[in-house]
N, C-alpha and C positions, 0 to 999 in steps of 0.2 A: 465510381466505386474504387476505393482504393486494393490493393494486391491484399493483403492478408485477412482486411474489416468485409469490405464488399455490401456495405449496407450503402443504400442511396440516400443522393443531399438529403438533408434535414430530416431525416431517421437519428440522428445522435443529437441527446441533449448540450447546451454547453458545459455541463458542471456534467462530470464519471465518475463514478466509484469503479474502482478496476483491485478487484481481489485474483488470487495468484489461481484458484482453482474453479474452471467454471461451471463446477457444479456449486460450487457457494456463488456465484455469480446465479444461477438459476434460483439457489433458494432466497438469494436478496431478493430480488425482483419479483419471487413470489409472495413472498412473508412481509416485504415492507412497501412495495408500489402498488398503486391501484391502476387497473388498465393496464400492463406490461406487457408488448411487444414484442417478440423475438424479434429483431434484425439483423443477427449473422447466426449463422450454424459453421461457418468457414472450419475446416480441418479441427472441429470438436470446440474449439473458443466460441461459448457462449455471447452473444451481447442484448439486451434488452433496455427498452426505453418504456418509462410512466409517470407516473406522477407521483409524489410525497408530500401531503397537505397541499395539494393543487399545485405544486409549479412541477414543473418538468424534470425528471431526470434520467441520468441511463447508467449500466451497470454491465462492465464491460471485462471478461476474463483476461489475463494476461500471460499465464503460463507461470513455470519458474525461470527465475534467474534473469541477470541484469538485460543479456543479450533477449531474449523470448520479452521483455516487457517493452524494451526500447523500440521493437519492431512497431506494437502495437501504439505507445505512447506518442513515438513519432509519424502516424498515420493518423490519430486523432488529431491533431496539434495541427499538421498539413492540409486532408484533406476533407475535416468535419469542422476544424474551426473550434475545437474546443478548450473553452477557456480556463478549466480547475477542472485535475487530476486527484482522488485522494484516495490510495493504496490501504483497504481493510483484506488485512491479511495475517499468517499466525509470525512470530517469533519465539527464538530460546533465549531466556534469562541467563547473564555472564556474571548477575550477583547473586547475592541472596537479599540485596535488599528489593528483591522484583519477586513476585511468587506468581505461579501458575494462575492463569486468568486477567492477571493485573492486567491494565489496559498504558500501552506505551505512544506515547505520541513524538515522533523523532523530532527534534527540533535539527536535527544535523546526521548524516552519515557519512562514517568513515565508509574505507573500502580497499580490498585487498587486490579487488580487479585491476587491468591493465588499459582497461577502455576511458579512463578520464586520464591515465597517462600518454595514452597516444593522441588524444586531442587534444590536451596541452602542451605536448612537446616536453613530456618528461618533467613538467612543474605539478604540485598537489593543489588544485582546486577543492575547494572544501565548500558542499553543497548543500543547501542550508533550504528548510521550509519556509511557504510563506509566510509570512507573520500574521495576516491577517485571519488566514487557515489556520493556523496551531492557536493564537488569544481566545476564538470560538470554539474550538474545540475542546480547549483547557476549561475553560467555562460551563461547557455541555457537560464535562465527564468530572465535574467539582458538581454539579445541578442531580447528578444520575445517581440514584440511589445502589448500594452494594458496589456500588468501581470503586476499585483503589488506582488511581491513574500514576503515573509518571511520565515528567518532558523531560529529555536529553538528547544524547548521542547513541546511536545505532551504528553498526556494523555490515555492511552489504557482501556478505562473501561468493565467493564463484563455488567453494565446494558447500555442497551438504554433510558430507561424511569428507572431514579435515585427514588431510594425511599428519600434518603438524598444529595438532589442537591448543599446543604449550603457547602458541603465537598470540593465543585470544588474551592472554593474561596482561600484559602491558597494554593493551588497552582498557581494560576493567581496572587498572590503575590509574587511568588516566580520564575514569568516569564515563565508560564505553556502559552502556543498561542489558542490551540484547545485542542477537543476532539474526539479520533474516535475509535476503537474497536479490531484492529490489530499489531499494530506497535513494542509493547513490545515485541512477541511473535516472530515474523519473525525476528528482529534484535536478542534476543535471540539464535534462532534456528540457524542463520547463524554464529552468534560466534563458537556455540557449532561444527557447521562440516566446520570452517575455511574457508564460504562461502562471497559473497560479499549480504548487502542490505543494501536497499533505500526504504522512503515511502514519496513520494508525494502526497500531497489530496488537492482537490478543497473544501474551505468552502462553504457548500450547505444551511447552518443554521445557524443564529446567535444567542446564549444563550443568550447573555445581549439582544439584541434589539428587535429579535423576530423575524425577517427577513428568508423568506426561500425559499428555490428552489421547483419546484414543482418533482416528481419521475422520471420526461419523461425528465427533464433538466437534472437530476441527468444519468440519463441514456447516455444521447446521446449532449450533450452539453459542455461537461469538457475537450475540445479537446487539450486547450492551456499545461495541465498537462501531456497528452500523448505525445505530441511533446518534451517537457520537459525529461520527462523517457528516451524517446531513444534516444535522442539526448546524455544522459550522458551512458546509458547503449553502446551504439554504435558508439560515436565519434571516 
């Protein structure tokens, strides 16, 4: 049992879906797996394993923010062995060419953190999806009827409420789509143990317009991205 999962060997699928809140963690596993498991309740982070058209999968909460995911990312990775990570979770739109709902598939995130500066020693590692993750998933959400999808660059910030918001704009110059709080961290982390990942997010908030989802939409409403994830994690 590892320190934060606590699920025993071979309770965890190799392929995770790890969204940032695990009560959307409970309504995947309820609304898209058959046969679903709980195997952690640990300090409120949900995780559950089933199946999705017969093969195995599991569906694992993460928390927010870079530090809260890396805990768990690098506990799967370590002590469950697993091989594809793919983050459904919400983002804010930094253009207006993204509207609320549109479905963002990172192909790269930047990051304002200081945690891929102190493990490089001060150089910008720039941490990039798998590709075989993001070409099925571009395929799934081009296949899925009502998604208007987009692939780019994301934004991994440490704050949620920016004390200096003006900072977002040079990169929305630079073809920066969203912003959300995980992304830099889990593509990191699966470089470092030769892992696969993916982060798809539903825009829940728009920064230019102001436009936003309510918590209970965020919750239980962003289905078109799940269908998305496993469709590429499991094709």
């Amino acid at each position: 049992m590892s320190t934060h999962i606590g699920a025993a060997p071979g309770d965890i699928a190799p392929v995770v879906l790890m969204p940032g809140d695990p009560l959307r963690a409970k309504w995947i596993a309820e609304t898209f797996l058959d046969d679903a498991q709980c195997y952690t309740e640990v300090r409120g982070m949900y995780g559950y394993t089933g199946t999705w058209h017969g093969q195995r999968v599991s569906v694992q909460g993460s928390g927010m923010g870079q530090p809260s995911l890396a805990i768990y990312v690098n506990e799967l990775f370590t002590d469950y062995d697993v091989e594809s990570v793919i983050r459904v979770g919400s983002c804010g739109a930094l253009t207006e060419k993204v509207a609320v709902r549109d479905v963002v598939l990172a192909s790269g995130a930047c990051t304002d953190s200081s945690m891929n500066q102190l493990r490089f020693g001060g150089l910008d590692y720039a941490p990039v999806a798998d590709f075989g993750l993001l070409s099925r998933a571009y395929a799934a959400a081009q296949a899925t009827d009502g998604v208007t999808s987009h692939v780019g660059l994301i934004i991994s910030s440490d704050s949620f409420y920016s004390p200096r918001p003006e900072l977002m704009l040079p990169m929305t110059d630079h073809g920066v789509l969203a912003v959300e709080m995980e992304a830099s961290a889990l593509y990191t982390l699966a470089a470092a143990y030769d892992r696969k990942a993916l982060v798809v997010c539903t825009v829940s908030d728009h920064i230019v317009t102001g436009e936003q989802t309510t918590s209970a939409e965020r919750e239980q409403t962003f289905d078109a991205m799940v269908h998305i994830a496993l469709s590429a994690a499991l094709a």
